[in-house]
C-alpha positions as CSV (number, residue, x, y, z in Angstrom):
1,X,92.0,-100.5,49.1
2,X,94.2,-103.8,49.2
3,X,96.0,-105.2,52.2
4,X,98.6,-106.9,49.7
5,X,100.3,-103.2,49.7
6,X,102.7,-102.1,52.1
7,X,101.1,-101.0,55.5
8,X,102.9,-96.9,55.0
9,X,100.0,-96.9,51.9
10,X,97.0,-98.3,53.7
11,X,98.0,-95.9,56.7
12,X,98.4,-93.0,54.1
13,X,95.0,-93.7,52.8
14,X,93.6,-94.0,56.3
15,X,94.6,-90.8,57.6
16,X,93.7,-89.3,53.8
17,X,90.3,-89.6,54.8
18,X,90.0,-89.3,58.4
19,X,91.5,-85.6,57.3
20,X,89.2,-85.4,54.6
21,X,86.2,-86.4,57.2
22,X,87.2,-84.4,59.6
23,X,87.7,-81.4,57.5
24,X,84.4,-81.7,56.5
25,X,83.1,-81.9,59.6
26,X,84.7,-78.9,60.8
27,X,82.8,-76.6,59.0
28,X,80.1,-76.2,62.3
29,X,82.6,-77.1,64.8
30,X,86.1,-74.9,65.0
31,X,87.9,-77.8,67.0
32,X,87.1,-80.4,64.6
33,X,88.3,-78.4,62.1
34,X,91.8,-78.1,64.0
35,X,91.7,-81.9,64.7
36,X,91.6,-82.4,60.8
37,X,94.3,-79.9,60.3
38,X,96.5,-81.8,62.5
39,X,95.7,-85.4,61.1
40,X,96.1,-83.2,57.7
41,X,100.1,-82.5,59.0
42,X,100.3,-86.3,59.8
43,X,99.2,-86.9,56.0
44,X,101.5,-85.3,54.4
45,X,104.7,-86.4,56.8
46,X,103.3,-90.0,56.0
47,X,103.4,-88.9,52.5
48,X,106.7,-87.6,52.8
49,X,108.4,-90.9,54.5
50,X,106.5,-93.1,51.4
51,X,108.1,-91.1,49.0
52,X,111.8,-91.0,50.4
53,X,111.5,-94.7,51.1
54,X,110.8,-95.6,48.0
55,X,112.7,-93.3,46.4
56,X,116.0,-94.4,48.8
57,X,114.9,-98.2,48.3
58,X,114.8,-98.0,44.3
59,X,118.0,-95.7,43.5
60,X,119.9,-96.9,46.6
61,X,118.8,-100.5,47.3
62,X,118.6,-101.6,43.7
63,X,115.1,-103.2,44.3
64,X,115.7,-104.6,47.8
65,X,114.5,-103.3,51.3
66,X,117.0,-100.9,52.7
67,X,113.7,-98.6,54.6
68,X,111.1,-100.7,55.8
69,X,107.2,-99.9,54.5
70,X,106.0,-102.4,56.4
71,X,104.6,-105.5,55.0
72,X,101.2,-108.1,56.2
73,X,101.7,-111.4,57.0
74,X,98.6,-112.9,56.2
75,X,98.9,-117.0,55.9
76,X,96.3,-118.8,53.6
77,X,96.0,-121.4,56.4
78,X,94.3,-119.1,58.3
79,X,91.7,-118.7,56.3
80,X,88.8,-121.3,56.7
């Protein structure tokens, strides 16, 4: 995973496997398992919003920003 994508995609693959942890770890534990359900739910809404917003920003905004993903601001000077 790359931090020069937006920040929806590294939260998307966060919570992908968190859910996917969780859900495995639910198999001895019945509220774990409802934990990962839930962080399953917030998957797929994050899902969701990442595809309308790049849907709405390609068709609608021509290649600009009209939903915000979320972008890093990471400065090279930083870096030592």
């Amino acid at each position: 995973l790359t931090f020069k994508l937006n920040k929806t995609i590294c939260m998307l693959f966060f919570l992908l496997g968190t859910t996917c942890m969780l859900l495995s770890f639910g198999v001895r534990n019945k509220n774990v398992d409802m934990v990962g359900g839930y962080f399953g739910i917030a998957t797929s809404v994050n899902a969701f919003w990442l595809a309308y917003a790049e849907l709405v920003n390609d068709v609608l905004g021509g290649g600009r920003q009209i939903i915000p993903l979320g972008k890093w601001n990471f400065n090279r000077q930083d870096r030592i």
